[in-house]
N, C-alpha and C positions, 0 to 999 in steps of 0.2 A: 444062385438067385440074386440077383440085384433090389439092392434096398435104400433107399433113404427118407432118414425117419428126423421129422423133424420137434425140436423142443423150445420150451423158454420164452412159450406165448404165454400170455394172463392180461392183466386189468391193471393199468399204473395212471396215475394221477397226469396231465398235461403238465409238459416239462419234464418228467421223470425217463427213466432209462431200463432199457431191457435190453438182454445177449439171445438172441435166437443161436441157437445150432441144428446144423445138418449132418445126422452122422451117416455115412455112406457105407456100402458091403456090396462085393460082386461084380465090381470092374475097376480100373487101373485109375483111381482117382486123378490123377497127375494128369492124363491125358484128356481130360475131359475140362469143358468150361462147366463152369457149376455156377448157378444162376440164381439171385432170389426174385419171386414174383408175387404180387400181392393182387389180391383182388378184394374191394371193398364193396358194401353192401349195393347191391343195383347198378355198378358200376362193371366193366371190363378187368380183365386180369391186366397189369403191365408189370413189365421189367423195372426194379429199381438197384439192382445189383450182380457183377459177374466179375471172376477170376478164373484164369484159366493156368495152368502152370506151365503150361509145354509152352508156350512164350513168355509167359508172365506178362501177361493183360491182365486189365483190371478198368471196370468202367461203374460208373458212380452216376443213375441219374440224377438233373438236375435238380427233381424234389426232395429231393435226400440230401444232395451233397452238401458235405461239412457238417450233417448230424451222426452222419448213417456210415460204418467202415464194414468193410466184407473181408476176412480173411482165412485163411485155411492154416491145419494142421495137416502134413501129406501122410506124415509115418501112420496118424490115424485115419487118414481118410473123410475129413470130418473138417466142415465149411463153418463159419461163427457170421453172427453180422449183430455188429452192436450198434444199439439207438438208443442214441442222445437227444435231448430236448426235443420229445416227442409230441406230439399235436395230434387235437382231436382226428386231423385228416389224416391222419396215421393209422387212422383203426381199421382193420381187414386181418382176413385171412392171408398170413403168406406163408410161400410154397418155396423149397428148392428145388431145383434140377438141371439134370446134367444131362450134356448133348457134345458128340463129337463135332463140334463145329467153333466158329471163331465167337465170341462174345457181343454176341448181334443178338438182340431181345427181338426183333423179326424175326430171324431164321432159326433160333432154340424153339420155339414151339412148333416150326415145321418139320423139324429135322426128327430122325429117331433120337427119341429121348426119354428120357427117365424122372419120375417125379415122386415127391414125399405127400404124405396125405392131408398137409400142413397144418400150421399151428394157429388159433387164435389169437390175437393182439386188439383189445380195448384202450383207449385210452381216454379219459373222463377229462372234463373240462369242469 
């Protein structure tokens, strides 16, 4: 059974900093892009982070980048994504998931793919 469960959402102050993890079970982590995707309140799910190991890609969107790092543990299977100097526009649910495909935040949520039931993330102003 394929699983991933994601942790390490809560309520942190504007500016402050949280480590989300994705821990995965039930297919060959390595060969999968594993992706974070956040959807905030009234708004659309988007893509802000992916790593794939079968090339070693790795793509940082622009709202994130240089707060936000995506990296993975493979032995455990198990995706991190740490945020720094976070902002009220920060706050949403985000989601991992993984999809045999290239780290394209278009074609992950087309493709057959796998997601976590995601974690809540506040951030107060």
């Amino acid at each position: 059974e394929v699983q991933l469960v994601e942790s390490g959402g809560g309520l942190v102050q504007d500016g402050g900093s949280l480590k989300l993890s994705c821990a995965t079970s039930g297919f060959v982590f390595g060969d999968y892009a594993i992706a974070w995707f956040r959807q905030a309140p009234g708004k659309e799910r988007v893509g802000i982070s992916c790593s794939r190991g079968l090339d070693g890609s790795t793509f940082t969107a622009d709202a994130v980048k240089g707060r936000f790092t995506t990296y993975s543990d493979y032995a455990k299977g198990t995706a991190f994504l740490q945020m720094r100097e976070l902002k009220p526009e920060d706050t949403a649910i985000y989601y991992c998931a993984a999809a045999l495909v290239e780290c394209d935040f278009a074609t992950i949520p087309s493709a057959p793919n796998y997601w976590g039931q995601g974690t809540r993330v506040t951030v107060s102003s």
